[in-house]
C-alpha positions as CSV (number, residue, x, y, z in Angstrom):
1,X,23.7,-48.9,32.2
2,X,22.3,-49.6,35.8
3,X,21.6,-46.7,37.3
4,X,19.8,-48.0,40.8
5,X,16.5,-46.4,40.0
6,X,15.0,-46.8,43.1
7,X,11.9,-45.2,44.0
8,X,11.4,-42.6,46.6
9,X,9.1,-44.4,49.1
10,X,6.0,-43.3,51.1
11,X,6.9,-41.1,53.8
12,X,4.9,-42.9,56.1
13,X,7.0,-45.5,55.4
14,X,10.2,-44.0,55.0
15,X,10.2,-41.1,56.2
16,X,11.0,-38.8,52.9
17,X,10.6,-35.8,54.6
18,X,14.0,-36.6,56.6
19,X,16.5,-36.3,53.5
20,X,16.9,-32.6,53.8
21,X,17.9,-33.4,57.4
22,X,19.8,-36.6,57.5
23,X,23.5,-35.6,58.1
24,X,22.2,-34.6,61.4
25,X,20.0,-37.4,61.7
26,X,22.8,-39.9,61.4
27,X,25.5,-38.5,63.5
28,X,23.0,-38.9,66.5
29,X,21.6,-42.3,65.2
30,X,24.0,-43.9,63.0
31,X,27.4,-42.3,64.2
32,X,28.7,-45.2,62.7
33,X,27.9,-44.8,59.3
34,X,30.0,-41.7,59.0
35,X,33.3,-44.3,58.8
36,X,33.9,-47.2,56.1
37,X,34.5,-50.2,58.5
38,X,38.4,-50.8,58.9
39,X,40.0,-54.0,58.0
40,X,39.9,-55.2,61.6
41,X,36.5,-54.7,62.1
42,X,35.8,-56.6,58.3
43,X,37.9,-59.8,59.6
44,X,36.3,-60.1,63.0
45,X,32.5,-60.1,61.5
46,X,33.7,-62.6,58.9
47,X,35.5,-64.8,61.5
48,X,32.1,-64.3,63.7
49,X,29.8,-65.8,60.7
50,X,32.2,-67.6,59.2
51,X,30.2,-71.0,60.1
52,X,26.7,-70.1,58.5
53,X,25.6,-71.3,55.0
54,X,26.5,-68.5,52.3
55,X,23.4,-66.9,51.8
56,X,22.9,-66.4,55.4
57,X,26.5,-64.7,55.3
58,X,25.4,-62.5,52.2
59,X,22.2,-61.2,54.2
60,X,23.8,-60.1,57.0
61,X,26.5,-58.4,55.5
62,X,24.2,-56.3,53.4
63,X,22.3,-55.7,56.7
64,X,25.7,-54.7,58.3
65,X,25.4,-51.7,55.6
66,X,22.3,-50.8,56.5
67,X,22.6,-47.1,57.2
68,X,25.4,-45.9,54.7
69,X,24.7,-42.8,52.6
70,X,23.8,-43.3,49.0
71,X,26.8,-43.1,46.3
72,X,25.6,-40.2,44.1
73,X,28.7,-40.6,41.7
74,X,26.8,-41.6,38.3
75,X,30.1,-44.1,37.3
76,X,29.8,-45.1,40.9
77,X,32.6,-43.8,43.7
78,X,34.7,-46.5,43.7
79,X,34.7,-46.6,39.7
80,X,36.0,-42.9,39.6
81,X,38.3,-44.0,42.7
82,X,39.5,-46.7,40.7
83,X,39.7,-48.6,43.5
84,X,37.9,-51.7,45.4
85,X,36.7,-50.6,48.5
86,X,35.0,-47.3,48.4
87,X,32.6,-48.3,51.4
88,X,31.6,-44.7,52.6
89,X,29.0,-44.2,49.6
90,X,27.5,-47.1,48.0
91,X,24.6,-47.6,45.2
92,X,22.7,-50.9,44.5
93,X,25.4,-52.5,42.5
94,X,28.1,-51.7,44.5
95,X,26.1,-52.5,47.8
96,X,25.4,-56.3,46.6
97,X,29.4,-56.4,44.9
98,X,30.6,-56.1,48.4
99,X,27.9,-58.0,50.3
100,X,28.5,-61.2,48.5
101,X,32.6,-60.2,47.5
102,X,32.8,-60.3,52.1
103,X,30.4,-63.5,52.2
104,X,32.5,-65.2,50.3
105,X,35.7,-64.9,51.9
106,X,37.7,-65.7,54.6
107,X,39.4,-61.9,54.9
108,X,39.1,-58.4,53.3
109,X,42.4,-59.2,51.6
110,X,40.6,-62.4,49.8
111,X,37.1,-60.5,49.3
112,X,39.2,-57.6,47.2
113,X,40.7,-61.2,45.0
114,X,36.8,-62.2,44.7
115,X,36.0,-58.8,43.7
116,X,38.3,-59.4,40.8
117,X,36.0,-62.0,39.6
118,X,32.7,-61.3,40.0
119,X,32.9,-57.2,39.0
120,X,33.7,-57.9,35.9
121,X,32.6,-59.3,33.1
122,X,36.6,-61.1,32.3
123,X,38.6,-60.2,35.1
124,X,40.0,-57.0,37.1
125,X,43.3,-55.9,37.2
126,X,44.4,-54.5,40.4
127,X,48.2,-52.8,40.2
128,X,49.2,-51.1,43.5
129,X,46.2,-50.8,44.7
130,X,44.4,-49.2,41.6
131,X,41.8,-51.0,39.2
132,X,43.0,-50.6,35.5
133,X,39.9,-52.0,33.7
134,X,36.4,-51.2,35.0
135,X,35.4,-50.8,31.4
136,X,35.2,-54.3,31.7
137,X,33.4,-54.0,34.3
138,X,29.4,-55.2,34.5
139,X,27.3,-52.2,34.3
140,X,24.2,-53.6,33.3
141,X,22.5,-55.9,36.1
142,X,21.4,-58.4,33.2
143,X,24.6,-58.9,32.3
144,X,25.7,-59.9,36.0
145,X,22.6,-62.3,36.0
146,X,22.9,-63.9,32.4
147,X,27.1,-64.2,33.2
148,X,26.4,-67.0,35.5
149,X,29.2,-65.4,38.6
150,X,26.4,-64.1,40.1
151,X,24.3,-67.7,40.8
152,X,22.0,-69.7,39.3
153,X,18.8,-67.9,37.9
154,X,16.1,-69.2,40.1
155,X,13.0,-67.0,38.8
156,X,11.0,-69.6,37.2
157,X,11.1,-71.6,40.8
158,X,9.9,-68.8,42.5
159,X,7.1,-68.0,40.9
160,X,5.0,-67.8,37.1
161,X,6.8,-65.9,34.4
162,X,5.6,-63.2,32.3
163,X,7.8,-62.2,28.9
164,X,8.5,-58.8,27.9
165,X,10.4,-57.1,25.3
166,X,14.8,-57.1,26.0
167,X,17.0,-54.7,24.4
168,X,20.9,-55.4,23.9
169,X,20.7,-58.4,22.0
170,X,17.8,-60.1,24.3
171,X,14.6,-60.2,22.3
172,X,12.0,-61.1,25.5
173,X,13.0,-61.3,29.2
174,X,11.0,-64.0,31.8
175,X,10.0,-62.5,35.0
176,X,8.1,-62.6,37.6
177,X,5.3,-59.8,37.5
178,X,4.6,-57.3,39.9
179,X,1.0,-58.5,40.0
180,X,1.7,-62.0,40.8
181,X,4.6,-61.6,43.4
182,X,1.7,-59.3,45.1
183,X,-0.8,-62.2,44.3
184,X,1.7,-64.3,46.3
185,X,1.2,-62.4,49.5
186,X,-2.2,-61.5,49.1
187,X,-3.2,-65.7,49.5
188,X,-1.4,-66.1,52.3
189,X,1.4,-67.5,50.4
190,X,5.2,-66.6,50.4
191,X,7.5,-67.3,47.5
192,X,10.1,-69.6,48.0
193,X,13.1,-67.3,48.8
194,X,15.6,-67.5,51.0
195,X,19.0,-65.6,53.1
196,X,21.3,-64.1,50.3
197,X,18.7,-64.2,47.3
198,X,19.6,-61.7,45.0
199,X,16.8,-59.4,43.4
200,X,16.7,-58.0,40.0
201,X,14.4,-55.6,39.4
202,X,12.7,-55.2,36.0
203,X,12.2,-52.3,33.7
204,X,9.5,-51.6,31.2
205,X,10.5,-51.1,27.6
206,X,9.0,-47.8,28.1
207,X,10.6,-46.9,30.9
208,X,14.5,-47.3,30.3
209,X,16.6,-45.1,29.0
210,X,19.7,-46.2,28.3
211,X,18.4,-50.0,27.1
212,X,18.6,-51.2,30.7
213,X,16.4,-53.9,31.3
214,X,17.6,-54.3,35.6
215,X,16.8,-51.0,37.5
216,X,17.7,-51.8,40.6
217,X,18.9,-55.0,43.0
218,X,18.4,-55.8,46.3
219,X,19.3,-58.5,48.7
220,X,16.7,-61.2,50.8
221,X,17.2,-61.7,54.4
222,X,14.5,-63.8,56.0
223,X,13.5,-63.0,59.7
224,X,10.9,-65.4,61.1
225,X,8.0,-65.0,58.6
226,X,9.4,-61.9,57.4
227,X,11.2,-61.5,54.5
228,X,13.0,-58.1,53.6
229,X,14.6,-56.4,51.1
230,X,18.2,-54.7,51.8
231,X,19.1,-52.4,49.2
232,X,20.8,-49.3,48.4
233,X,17.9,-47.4,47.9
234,X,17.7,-43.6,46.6
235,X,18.7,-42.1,43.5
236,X,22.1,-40.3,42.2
237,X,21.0,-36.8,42.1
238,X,18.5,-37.1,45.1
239,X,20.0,-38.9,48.3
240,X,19.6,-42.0,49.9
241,X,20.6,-44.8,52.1
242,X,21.0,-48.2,52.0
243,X,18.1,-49.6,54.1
244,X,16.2,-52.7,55.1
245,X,12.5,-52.8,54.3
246,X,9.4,-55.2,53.8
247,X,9.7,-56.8,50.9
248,X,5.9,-57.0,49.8
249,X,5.7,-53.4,51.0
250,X,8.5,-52.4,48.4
251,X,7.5,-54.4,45.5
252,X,3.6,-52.7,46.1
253,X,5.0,-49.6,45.8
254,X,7.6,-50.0,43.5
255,X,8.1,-48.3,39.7
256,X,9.3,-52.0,38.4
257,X,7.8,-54.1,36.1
258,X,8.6,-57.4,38.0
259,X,12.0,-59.1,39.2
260,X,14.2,-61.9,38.3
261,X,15.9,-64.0,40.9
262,X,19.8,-65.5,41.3
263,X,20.8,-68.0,44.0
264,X,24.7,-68.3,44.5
265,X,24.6,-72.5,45.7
């Protein structure tokens, strides 16, 4: 099962030493982020970018989360909830379920009929208001990348694959290594991704524990020559937020042994 192992970054990067300290923090800086956004607010960003190409739309609605506490419920808040929207709390997978589930549609009342689709591994049934099967929902991030809902796999295109051990019926995963994406940067070079990209991130065998091979995802949002990684970064007993970092900085730093890449077209 996914669990959103992120790591705990640098805290010259991140500042670390805040989490004791961030309620506080964010009712003087992000007094937003104490409140889901309401329905209104929801409609009037997706009327705003409704004329951009979809990644673009995915990327900035994960950056409009930027900010929101981490979701330390273990099944996830809005599992427990048994609802759609739980947008107060979010981890990875929830984070990039309503990024692309608001990209994607027209109003909050059609993203909650996407989110139907692409949380699950059939489809959700929603009665009054309540979901009735999120055990069918996807719990494993492989399992959202190999069902095809969640875009075409791109990882081979972005860069050269390295094959390591699966588990759950997958005898050797392709990825891209941790050493090469670096390898990208370090030349100069930038691999080829783009708005919306969706990032997997990769487990060693060694390191999983309950046969996950995804540890975490994140979303790409380009910014001149920058590219970034928006995430829901933290872990479920220790904090977090979901936040926009470098993407070369996380990757240098990060516990993973290497990502796999989806592109919705």
């Amino acid at each position: 099962m996914l669990v959103c192992q992120s790591h705990k970054p640098k805290k010259n990067n991140f500042c670390t030493q805040w989490y004791s300290t961030i309620p506080l923090f964010c009712l003087v800086i992000f007094p937003s982020m104490l409140f889901a956004f309401n329905d209104s607010e929801m409609a009037s960003f997706q009327k705003q970018i409704s004329s951009k190409p979809l990644g673009v739309r995915i990327a900035l609605w994960a950056e409009k989360f930027v900010g929101t506490p981490y979701d330390p419920d273990p099944l996830g808040t809005y599992v427990t909830r048994r609802v759609i929207v739980a947008d107060d709390r979010m981890d990875c997978m929830y984070h990039v379920f309503r990024s692309l589930e608001l990209a994607m549609s027209q109003t909050p009342e059609e993203a909650i009929r996407i989110a139907l689709d692409k949380r699950f591994m059939d489809r959700g049934i929603l009665e009054r208001g309540i979901v009735l099967n999120y055990d069918d929902r996807f719990q494993y991030g492989e399992d959202m990348l190999d069902s095809g809902k969640w875009g075409r796999e791109i990882t081979a295109e972005v860069g050269p694959l390295t094959s390591i051990n699966g588990s759950r019926g997958r005898a050797r995963v392709e990825m891209i290594s941790k050493k090469n994406i670096i390898q990208y940067f370090n030349k100069n070079s930038e691999p080829p991704l783009i708005d919306g990209d969706f990032i997997f991130f990769i487990k060693s065998p060694e390191k999983r524990v309950a046969n996950e091979i995804v540890g975490h995802i994140g979303i790409i949002k380009r910014e001149g020559n920058g590219i970034y990684l928006i995430h829901a970064g933290g872990r479920k007993n220790d904090g977090g937020l979901v936040r926009k970092v470098s993407f070369i900085n996380y990757v240098r730093s990060m516990p993973f042994a290497g990502v796999r890449v989806s592109r919705i077209p």
